[in-house]
C-alpha positions in Angstrom: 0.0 0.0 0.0 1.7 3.3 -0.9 2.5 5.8 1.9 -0.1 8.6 2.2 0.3 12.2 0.7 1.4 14.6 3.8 0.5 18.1 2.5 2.8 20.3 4.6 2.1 24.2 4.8 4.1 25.9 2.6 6.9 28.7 4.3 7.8 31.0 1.3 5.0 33.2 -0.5 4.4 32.2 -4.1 5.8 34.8 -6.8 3.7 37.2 -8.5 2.6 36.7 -11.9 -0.2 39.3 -12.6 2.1 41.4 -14.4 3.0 38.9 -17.1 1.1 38.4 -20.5 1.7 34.8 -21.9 0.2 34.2 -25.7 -0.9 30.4 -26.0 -0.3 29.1 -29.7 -2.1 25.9 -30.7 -4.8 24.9 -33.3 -6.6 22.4 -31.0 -9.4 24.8 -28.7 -9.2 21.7 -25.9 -5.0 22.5 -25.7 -5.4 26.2 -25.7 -8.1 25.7 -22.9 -5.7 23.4 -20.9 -2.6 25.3 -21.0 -4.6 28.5 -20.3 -6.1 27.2 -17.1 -2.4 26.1 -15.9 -1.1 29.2 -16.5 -4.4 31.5 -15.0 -4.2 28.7 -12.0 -0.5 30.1 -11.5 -1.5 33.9 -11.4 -0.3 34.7 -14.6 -2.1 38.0 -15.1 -3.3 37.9 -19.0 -3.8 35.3 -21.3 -3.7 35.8 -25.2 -4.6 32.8 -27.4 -3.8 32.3 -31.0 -4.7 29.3 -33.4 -1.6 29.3 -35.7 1.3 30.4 -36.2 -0.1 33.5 -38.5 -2.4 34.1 -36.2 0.3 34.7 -33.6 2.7 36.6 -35.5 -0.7 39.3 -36.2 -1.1 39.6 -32.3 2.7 39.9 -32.0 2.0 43.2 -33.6 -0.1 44.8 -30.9 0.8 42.5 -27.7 4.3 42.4 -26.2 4.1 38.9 -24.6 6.7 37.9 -21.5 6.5 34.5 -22.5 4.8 32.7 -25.5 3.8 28.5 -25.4 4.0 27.3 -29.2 2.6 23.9 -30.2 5.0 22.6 -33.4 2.3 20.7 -35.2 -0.4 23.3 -36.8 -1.9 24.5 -40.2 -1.2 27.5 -41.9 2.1 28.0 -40.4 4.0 25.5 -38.1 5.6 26.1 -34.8 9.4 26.0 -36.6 8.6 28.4 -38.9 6.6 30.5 -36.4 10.0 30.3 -33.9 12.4 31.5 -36.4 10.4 34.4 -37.5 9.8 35.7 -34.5 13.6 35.3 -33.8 14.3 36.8 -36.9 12.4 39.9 -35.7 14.5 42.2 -32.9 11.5 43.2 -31.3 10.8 40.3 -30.2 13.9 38.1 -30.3 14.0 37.9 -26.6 10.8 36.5 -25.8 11.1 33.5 -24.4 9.3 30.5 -26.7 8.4 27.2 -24.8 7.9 24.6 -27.2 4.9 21.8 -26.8 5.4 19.1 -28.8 5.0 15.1 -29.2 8.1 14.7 -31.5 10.3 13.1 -28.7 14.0 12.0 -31.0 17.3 14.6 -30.2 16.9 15.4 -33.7 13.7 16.5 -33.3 14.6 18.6 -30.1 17.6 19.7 -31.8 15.5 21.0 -34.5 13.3 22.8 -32.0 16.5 24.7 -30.6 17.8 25.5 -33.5 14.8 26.7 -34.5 15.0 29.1 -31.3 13.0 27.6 -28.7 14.0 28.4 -25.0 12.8 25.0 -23.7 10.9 22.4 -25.0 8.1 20.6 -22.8 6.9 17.0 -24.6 3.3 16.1 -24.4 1.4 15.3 -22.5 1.6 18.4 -20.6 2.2 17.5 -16.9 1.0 20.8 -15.1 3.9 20.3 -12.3 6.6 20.9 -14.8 5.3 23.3 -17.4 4.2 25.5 -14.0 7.8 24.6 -12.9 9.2 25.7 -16.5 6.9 28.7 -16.7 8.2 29.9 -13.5 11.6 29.7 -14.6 11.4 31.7 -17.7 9.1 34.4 -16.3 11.2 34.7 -13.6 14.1 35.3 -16.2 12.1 37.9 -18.2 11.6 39.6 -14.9 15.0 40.3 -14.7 15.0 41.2 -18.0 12.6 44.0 -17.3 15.1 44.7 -14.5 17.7 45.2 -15.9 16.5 47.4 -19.3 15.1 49.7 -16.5 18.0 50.0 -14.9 20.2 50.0 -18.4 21.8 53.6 -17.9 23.0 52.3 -14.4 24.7 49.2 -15.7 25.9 50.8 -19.1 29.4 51.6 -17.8 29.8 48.3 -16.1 28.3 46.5 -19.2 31.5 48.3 -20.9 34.0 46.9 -18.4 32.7 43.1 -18.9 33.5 43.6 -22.2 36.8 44.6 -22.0 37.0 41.7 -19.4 36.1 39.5 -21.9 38.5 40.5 -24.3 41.4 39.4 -22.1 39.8 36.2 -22.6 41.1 36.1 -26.6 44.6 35.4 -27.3 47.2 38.0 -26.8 48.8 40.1 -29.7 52.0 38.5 -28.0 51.3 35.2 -28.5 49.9 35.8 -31.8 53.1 37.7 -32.7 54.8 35.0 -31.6 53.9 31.9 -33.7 53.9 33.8 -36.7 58.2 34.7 -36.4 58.4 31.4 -35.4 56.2 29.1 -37.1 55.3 31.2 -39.8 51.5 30.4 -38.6 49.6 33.5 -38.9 46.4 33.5 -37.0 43.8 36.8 -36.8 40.4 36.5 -34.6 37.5 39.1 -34.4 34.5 39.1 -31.9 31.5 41.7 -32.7 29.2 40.8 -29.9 25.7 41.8 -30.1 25.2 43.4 -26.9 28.3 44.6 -25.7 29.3 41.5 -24.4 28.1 37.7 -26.4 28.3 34.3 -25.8 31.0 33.8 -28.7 35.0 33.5 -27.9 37.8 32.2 -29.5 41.0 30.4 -27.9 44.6 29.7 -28.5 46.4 27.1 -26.9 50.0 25.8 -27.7 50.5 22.5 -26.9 54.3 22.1 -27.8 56.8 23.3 -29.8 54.7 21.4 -32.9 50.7 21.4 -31.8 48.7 24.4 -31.8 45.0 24.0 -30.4 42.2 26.9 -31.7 38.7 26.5 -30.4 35.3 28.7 -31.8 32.4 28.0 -29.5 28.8 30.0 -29.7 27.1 29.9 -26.7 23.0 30.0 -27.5 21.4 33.5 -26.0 22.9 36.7 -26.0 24.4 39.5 -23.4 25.7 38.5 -20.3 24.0 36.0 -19.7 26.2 34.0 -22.7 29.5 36.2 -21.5 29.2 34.4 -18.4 28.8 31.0 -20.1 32.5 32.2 -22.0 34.2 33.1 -18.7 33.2 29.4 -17.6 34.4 27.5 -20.8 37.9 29.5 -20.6 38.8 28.9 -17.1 37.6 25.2 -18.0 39.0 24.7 -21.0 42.8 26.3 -19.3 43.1 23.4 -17.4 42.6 20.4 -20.0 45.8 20.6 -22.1 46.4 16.8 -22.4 42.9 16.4 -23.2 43.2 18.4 -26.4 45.2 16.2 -28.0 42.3 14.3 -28.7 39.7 16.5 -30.6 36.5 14.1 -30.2 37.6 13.3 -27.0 38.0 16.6 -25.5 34.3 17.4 -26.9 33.2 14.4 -25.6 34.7 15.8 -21.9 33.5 19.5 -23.1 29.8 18.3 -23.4 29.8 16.2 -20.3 30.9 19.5 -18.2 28.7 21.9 -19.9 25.7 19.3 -19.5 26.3 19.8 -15.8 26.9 23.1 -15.3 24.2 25.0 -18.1 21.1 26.0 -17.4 18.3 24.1 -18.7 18.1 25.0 -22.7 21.1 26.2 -23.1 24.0 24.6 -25.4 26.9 25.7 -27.4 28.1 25.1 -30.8 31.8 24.3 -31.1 34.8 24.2 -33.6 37.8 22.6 -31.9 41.1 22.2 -34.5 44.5 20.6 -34.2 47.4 22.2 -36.0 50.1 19.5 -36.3 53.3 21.8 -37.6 55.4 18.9 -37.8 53.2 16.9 -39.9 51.6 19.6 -41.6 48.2 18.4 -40.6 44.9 19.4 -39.2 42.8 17.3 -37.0 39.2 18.6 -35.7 36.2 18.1 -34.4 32.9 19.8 -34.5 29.7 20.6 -32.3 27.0 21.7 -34.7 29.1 25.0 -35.6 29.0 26.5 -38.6 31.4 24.5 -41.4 35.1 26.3 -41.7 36.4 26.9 -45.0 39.6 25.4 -45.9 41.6 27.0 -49.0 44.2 24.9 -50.1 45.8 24.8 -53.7 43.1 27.5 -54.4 40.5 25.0 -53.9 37.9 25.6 -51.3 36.5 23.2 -48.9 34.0 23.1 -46.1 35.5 20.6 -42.9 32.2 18.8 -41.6 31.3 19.5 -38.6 28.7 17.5 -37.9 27.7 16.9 -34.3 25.0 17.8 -31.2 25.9 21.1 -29.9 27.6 20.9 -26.2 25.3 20.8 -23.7 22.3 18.9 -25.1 22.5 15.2 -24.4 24.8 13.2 -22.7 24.5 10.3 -26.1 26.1 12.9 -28.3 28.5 11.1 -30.4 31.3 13.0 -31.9 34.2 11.9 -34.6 37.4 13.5 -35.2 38.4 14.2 -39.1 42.1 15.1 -40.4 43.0 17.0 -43.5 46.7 17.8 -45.2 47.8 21.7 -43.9 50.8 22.5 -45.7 52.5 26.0 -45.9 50.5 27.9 -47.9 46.8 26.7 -46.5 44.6 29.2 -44.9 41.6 28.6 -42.8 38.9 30.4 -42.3 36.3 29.4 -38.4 33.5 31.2 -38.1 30.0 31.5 -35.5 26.9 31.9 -37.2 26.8 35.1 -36.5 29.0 35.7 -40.0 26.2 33.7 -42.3 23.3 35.5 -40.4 24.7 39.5 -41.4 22.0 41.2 -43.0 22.5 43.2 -46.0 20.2 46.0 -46.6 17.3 44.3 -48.3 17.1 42.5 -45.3 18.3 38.9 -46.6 21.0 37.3 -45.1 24.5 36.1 -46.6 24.0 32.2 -45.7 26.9 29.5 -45.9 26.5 29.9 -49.6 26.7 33.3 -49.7 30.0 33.8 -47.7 31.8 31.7 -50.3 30.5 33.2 -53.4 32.0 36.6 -51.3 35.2 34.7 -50.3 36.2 32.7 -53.2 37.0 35.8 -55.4 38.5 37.8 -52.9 41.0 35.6 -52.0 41.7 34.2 -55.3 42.4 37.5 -56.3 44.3 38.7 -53.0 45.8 35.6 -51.7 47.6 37.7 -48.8 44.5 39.2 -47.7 43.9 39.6 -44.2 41.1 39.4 -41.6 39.7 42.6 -42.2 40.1 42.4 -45.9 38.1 39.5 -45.9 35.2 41.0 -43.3 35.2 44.1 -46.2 34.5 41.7 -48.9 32.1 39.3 -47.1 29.9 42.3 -45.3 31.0 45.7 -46.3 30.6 48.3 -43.5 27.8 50.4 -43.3 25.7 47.9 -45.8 25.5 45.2 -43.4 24.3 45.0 -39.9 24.4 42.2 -37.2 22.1 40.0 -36.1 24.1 38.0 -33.4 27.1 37.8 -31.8 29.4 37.3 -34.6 33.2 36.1 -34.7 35.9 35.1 -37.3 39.4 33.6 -37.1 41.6 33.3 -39.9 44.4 31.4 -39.8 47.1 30.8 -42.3 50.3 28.8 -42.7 53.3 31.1 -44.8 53.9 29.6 -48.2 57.6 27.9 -48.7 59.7 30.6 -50.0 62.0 29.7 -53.0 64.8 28.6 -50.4 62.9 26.6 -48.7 62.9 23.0 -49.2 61.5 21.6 -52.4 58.9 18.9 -51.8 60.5 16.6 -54.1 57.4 14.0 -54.2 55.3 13.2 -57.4 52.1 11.1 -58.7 52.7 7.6 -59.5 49.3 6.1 -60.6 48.6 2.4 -62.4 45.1 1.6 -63.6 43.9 4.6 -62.6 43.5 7.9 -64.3 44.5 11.6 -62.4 40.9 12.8 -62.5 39.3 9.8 -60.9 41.9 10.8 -57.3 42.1 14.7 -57.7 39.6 15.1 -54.7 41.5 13.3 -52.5 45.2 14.6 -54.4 43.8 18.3 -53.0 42.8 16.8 -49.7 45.8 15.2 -48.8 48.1 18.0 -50.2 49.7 16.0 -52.6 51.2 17.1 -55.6 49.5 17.3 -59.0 52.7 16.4 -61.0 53.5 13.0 -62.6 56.8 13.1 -63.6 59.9 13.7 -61.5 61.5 17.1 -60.8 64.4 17.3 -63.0 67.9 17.6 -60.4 65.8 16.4 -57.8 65.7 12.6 -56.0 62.4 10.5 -57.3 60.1 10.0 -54.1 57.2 8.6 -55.9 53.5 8.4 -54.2 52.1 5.7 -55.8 48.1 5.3 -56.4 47.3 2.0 -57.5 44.1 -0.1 -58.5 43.0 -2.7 -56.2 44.0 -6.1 -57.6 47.5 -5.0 -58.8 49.8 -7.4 -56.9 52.9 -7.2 -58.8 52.4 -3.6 -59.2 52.5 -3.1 -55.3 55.4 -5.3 -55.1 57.5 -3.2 -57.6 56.7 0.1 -55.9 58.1 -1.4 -52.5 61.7 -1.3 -54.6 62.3 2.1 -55.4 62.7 5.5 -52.7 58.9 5.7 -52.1 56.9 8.6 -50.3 54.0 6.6 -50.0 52.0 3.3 -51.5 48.1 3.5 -51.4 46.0 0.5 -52.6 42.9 2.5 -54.7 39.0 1.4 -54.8 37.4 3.2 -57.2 34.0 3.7 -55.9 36.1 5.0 -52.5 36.9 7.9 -54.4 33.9 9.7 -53.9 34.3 9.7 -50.3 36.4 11.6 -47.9 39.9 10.0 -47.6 40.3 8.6 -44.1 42.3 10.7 -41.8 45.2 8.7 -41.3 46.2 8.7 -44.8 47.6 12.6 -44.3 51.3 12.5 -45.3 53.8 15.1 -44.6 56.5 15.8 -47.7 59.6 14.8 -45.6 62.5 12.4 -46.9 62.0 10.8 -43.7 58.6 9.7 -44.1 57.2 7.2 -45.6 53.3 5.1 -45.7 51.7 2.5 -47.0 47.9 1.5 -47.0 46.0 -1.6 -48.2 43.0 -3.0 -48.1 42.4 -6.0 -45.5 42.8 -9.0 -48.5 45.9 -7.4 -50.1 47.6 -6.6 -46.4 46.8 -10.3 -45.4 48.1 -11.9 -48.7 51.3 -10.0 -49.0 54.5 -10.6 -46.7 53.7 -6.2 -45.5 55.6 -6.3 -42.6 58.6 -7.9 -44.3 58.4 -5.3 -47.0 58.0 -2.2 -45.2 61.5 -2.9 -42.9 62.7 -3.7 -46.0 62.3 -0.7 -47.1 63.3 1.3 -44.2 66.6 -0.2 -44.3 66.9 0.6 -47.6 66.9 4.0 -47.0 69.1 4.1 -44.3 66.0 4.5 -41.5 66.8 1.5 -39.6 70.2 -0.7 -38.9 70.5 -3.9 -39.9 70.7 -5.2 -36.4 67.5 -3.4 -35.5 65.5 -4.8 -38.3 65.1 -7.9 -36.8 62.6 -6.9 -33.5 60.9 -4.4 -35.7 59.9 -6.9 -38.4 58.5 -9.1 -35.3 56.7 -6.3 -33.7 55.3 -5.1 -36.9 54.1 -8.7 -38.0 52.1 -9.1 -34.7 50.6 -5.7 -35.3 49.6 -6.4 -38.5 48.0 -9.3 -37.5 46.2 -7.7 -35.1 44.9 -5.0 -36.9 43.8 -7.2 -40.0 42.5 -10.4 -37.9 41.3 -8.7 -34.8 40.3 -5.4 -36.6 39.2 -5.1 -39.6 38.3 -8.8 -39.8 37.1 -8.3 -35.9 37.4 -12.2 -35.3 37.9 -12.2 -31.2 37.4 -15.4 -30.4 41.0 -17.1 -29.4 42.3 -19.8 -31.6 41.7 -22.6 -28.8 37.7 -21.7 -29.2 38.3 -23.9 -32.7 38.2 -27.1 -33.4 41.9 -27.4 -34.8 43.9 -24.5 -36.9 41.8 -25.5 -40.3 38.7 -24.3 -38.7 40.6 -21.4 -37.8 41.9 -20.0 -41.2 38.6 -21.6 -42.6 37.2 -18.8 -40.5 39.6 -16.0 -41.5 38.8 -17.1 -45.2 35.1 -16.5 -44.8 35.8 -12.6 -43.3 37.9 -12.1 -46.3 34.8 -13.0 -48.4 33.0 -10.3 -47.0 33.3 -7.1 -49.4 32.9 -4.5 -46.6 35.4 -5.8 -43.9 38.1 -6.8 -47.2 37.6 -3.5 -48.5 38.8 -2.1 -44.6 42.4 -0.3 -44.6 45.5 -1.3 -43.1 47.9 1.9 -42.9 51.4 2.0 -41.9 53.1 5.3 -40.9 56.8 5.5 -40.5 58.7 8.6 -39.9 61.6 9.1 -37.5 61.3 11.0 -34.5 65.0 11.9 -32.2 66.8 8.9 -33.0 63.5 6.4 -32.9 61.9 5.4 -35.7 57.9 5.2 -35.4 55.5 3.3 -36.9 52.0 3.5 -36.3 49.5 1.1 -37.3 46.1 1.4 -38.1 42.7 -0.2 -39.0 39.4 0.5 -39.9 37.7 -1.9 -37.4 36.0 -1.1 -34.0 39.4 -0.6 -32.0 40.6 -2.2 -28.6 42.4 -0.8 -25.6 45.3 -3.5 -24.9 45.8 -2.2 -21.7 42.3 -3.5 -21.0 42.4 -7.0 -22.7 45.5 -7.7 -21.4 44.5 -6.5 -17.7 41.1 -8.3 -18.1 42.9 -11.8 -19.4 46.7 -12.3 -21.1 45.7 -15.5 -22.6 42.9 -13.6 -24.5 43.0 -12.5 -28.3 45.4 -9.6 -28.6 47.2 -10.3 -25.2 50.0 -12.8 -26.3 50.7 -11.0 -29.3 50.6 -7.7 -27.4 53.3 -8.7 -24.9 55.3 -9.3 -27.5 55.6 -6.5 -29.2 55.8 -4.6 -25.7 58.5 -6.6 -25.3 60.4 -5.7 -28.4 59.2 -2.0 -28.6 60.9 1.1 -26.9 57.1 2.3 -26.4 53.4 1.8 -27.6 50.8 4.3 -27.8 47.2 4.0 -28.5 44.7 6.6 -30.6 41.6 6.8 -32.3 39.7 4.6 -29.9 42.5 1.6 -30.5 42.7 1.8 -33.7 45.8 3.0 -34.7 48.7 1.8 -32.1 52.2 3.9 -32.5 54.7 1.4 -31.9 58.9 3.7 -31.3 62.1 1.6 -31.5 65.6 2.5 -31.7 66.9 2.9 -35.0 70.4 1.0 -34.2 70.6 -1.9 -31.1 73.8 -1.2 -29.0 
């Protein structure tokens, strides 16, 4: 029997609501009737009903509403389009909108945010909370109120948060710094709103080689956003080794702001990697706007697909890499850029910007920040509509005494235009023929199925060997597949049938000692280590067979079993990538696979005799270090290049 109700006087005196004015928008009389009552029951003072979404935009024009309830579902004119026109209207951006609806999936609720709801309440209506949420938000627009009467009074300190928040940016110091060094030139502009926004930008070098820049929108406007920027930078300050991660620190990022944001509130987020020594760029987004990458005077917009911070706790985010040589700019952006108004009142859009940037930089290639602002919204024929930033960050091109990337094109069975998306991706070079004067470091592209063509190109001075699918083409090139234009680099990458048929670990130290990267008496461990990694990442990764070889009957069951993952196209088709460069006097090779990933500090801890743990200890054994990325995929194996 369940306990009785005790009702218990209540000590505090219920709030006031016969000042506010609420407008109730819903086709259905009985809704409009229900959420009416609630709101009368609460002592909110007057009640304005509306049966669509025109209907509500007419009484917007002769009642000032403190809070307005919007159904999503309705004729005429729906709830999302009724929310973004009345946040498209500065009159009444502010008005907080509490969504009713019975669509119930985070893209759904996503859609109702970005749409410009305040909160969202799914049906059916439980009085107790929308009477909890209605509080909340009147009680908000009461300060509001406040604080506009009071807006002379707070003017001057409204100007000193401002300047507060500027020393939030990067210094001109820093800046200054990285460009005499590095040669990386980075500029950053904030126009808030309202004096002070929810947008800021950060800097953060990690070393000598890894620079960390971060865009992040907070939703809302005015202090009430600055505060949510002073948060995320004091935050943010204190989670260097995070960074190095880019969907792992947004996973952290979101699990913090989920616990410390009001209810409603989110943030979109652009959060990049510059890799100097590799000449790479790894990022992640948050539902931010999609940066512009020029490189080779070809433009590209990164994806940056993902929840903004502060929504759900499921958000999934992935981290992406692209080729940033000397010479490629960058340009990160809030949506405060794409929602400028020019003076007929439309707005530029995504599309927009880059019909503005593409021939301004084509044409000034050197241009700065406020070049580019000029060409994208010239002053005094635009005008904001929210806070609004823009970094711009380039790398110096290589100056004729610099070195000369000596690297060309080395394609079998497949013709130049079939690759030049992923050629201007990667940053490789267009050319197919040698330099004359200049070594031959060929990057070879060759059609799956070529055998004795990917044995050849293991014998000559080789930048890099990639295996080619033709119907891959047409998708972005995975990340690991970046390769820098040093003479101390070097990559290979096949699919999971090639990698498993060819002796790869035998010809890859081959080739290292070939070129002088490795001794002859430290070939030995390496080709051991790199066998069992191999192995791993073809059996146990792409091939994702787990169970240990003592689960079979005898060993024929077991390759019979390996046969029959081969067979199937879309774990065959899977990459195996190996990355060797030297770093001090180690030589590192990283492995990587295109499976679901293991931690072998996990497996190993949980049972040594399992898959992966045997093999494991080995090459822990015979490696100087291991280190493990991209959610164990890809496992970094150092060794010294000579044995004492």
């Amino acid at each position: 029997m369940a306990d009785p109700q005790i009702t218990r006087p209540s000590t505090t005196t219920s709030p006031d609501w016969s000042w506010a004015t609420v407008m109730v928008v819903d086709d259905e009389e009985i809704n409009r009737a229900l959420l009416a009552g609630i709101a009368r029951r609460d002592g909110i003072g007057t009640i304005v009903q509306a049966v669509d979404g025109l209907d509500c935009l007419h009484k917007l024009e002769t009642v000032q509403p403190d809070l307005i309830i919007l159904d999503i579902v309705m004729p005429n004119l729906d709830g999302f389009a009724t929310c973004a026109r009345i946040r498209a209207m500065p009159e009444w951006s502010d008005i907080p909108i509490l969504v009713q609806t019975a669509l119930t999936t985070p893209q759904d609720v996503l859609a109702c945010f970005q749409a410009g709801a305040s909160d969202v309440v799914v049906k059916p209506i439980r009085p107790a909370e929308l009477t909890a949420r209605l509080r909340v938000h009147l009680e908000n627009r009461r300060m509001l109120r406040t604080l506009r009467d009071a807006n002379q009074r707070i003017h001057k300190e409204m100007l000193g948060a401002r300047e507060m928040q500027r020393t939030l940016f990067p210094s001109a110091t820093a800046l200054d710094q990285l460009r005499a060094e590095h040669g990386l030139c980075i500029e950053g502009k904030v126009e808030p709103l309202d004096g002070v926004g929810g947008d800021i930008w950060g800097l953060h070098p990690l070393s000598d080689t890894l620079v960390a820049v971060m865009v992040a929108d907070f939703s809302g406007h005015g202090l009430m956003a600055a505060l949510n920027t002073f948060w995320l930078h004091a935050f943010v300050s204190k989670q260097a080794a995070a960074m190095r991660q880019p969907a792992e620190f947004l996973k952290l990022l979101n699990g913090a702001l989920r616990a410390n944001l009001m209810r409603g509130h989110f943030a979109t987020f652009f959060f990049g990697l510059i890799d100097l020594e590799r000449d790479e760029l790894h990022w992640a987004g948050a539902g931010a706007p999609k940066p512009i990458l020029v490189l080779n005077d070809e433009f590209h917009e990164l994806d940056t697909t993902g929840l903004p911070l502060g929504l759900t706790d499921r958000a999934i985010y992935g981290s992406h890499s692209v080729a940033f040589p000397p010479g490629a700019c960058l340009l990160v952006f809030s949506d405060g850029l794409t929602d400028i108004a020019s003076q007929d009142g439309t707005r530029i859009e995504a599309h927009g910007l880059m019909q503005r940037l593409r021939p301004h930089l084509l044409a000034n290639p050197a241009s700065n920040l406020a070049g580019i602002l000029e060409a994208v919204a010239p002053a005094g024929q635009t005008r904001l509509s929210d806070d609004t930033t823009a970094v711009w960050i380039r790398r110096r091109p290589r100056e004729a005494n610099d070195l000369i990337d000596p690297r060309h094109l080395c394609l079998s069975g497949i013709e130049l235009e079939q690759v030049k998306w992923w050629v201007t991706l990667l940053a490789l070079p267009y050319r197919v023929t040698p330099i004359p004067g200049q070594p031959s470091r060929p990057i070879h592209l060759i059609a799956s199925g070529e055998d004795q063509l990917l044995n050849n190109a293991f014998d000559c001075n080789f930048a890099a060997i990639v295996e080619i699918i033709a119907d891959q083409l047409g998708e972005e090139p995975p990340e690991e597949l970046v390769l820098p234009p040093s003479d101390t680099h070097m990559l290979v990458s096949l699919t999971t049938t090639t990698a498993y048929r060819l002796p790869l670990a035998m010809l890859v130290c081959d080739s290292l000692l070939a070129r002088g990267l490795i001794s002859e008496q430290a070939k030995g461990s390496i080709l051991l280590a790199l066998q069992e990694a191999i192995a791993n990442g073809v059996v146990h990764g792409n091939l994702e067979l787990h169970s240990p070889r003592r689960a079979f009957e005898n060993m024929r069951a077991y390759w019979a079993e390996i046969r029959n993952r081969l067979a199937d196209p879309a774990k065959a088709r899977r990459r195996i990538t190996i990355d060797c460069h030297l770093r001090d006097d180690q030589i590192c090779i990283t492995v990587t696979d295109q499976g679901r990933g293991y931690n072998p500090e996990t497996v190993q801890d949980r049972d040594p005799s399992r898959p992966h743990g045997k093999g494991l200890k080995l090459i822990s054994q015979l490696a100087a270090g291991i280190e493990v990325g991209l959610g164990g995929r890809q496992h970094a194996l150092t060794f010294p290049r000579e044995l004492n």
